[in-house]
N, C-alpha and C positions, 0 to 999 in steps of 0.2 A: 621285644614285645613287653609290653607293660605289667609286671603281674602283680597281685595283688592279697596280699597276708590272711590268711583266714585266721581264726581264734586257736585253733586243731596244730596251727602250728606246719601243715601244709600250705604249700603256693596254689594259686588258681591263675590262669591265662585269662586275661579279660583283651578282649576284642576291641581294636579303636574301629568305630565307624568310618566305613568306607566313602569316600565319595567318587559317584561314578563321574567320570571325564575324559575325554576324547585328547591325547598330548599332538600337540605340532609342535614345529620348527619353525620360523623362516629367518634367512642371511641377507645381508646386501652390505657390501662394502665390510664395515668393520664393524655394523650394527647386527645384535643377534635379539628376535624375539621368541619367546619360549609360551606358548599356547595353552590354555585350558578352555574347552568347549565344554562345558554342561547342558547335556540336555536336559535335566528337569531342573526348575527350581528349587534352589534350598533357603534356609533361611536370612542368611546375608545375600543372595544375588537372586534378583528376579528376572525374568525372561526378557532379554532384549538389553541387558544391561551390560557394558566391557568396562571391565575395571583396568588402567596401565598402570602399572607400579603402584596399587594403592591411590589412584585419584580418577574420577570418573573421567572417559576420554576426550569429553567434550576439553575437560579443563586441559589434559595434557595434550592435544593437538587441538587448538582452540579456532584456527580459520575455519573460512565454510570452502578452501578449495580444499584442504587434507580433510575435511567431515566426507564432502560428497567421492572424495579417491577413498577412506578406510570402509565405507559402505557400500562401494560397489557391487562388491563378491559376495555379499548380503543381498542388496538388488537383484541382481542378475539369478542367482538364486532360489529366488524367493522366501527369504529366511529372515528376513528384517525381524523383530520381537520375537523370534522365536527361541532363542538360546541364549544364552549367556557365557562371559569370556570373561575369563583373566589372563592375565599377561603381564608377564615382565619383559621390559627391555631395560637394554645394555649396550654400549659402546657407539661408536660413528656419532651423525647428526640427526639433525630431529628427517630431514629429509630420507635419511636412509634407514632409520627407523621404524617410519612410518610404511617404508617398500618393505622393511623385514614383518611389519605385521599384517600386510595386506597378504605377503607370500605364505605366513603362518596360518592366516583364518584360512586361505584358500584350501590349504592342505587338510586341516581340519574339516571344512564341512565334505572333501573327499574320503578322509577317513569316515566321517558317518555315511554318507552315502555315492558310493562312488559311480556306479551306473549312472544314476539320474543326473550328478553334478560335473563330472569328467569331462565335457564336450561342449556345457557353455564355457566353463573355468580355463580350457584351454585355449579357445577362440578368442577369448581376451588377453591371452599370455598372463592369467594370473598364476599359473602353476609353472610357470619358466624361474630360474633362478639368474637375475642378471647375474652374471662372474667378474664384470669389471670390477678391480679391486685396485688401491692404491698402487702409484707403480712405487718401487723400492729406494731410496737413497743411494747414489756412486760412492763409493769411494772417493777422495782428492776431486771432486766435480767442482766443491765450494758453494756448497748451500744443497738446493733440494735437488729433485730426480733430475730435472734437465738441463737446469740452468749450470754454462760456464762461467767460469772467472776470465773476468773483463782483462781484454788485455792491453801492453802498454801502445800509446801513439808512437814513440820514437824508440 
């Protein structure tokens, strides 16, 4: 904790303000997204706003089919402008990314409220965790997971 010198030659505890926020998770493949739900607004994020690594989401998944796949569990919902998200993501593609933050927010608006949100969110599979993950590299295969080494005609 941060403390802070008085003149007296004592220390005092000063307090960092807290910000309230709801944490997820979500996985897919080799992409990990890491969730912040705030319900109220503070001074940098207003309601209905998702920040991904620092750039507003429109710009980091910029189609309108990944717009209308990352709002759906906002839709279905009905939580469109109501909170605000940051997130960071990490690793895989922009494809599996974008499944780690749909699996994220979904958990998120379960942790706020799980009665109400539980049983559309699951009828949709947005609270499923796909598990296909990369298959591994063979040993002596000669190249990746499946492919053999061509062998000779004669």
């Amino acid at each position: 904790m941060p403390r802070k010198k008085i003149e007296s030659g004592e220390e005092e505890v000063v307090q960092k303000k807290s910000k309230e926020f709801i944490y997820a998770v979500g996985k897919r493949k080799e992409a990990v997204a890491r969730i912040r739900l705030y319900p109220s607004a503070s001074a940098e994020l207003k309601k209905g706003d998702i920040i991904v690594n620092g750039k507003k989401i429109e710009e980091y998944f910029s189609s309108q089919v990944q717009k209308a796949k990352y709002l759906e569990p906002l839709h279905i919902t009905n939580t469109i402008g109501k909170y605000a998200f940051t997130v960071k993501v990490s690793g895989g593609g922009v494809s599996s990314q974008l499944d780690a933050l749909i699996l994220g927010i979904s958990r998120a608006l379960l942790r706020l409220d799980s009665e109400k949100h539980r049983s559309v969110l699951r009828k949709k599979g947005f609270l499923t965790r796909d598990a296909r993950i990369r298959e591994r590299r063979k040993v002596g295969m000669g190249g990746k997971s499946r492919r053999k080494r061509q062998s000779p005609k004669r």
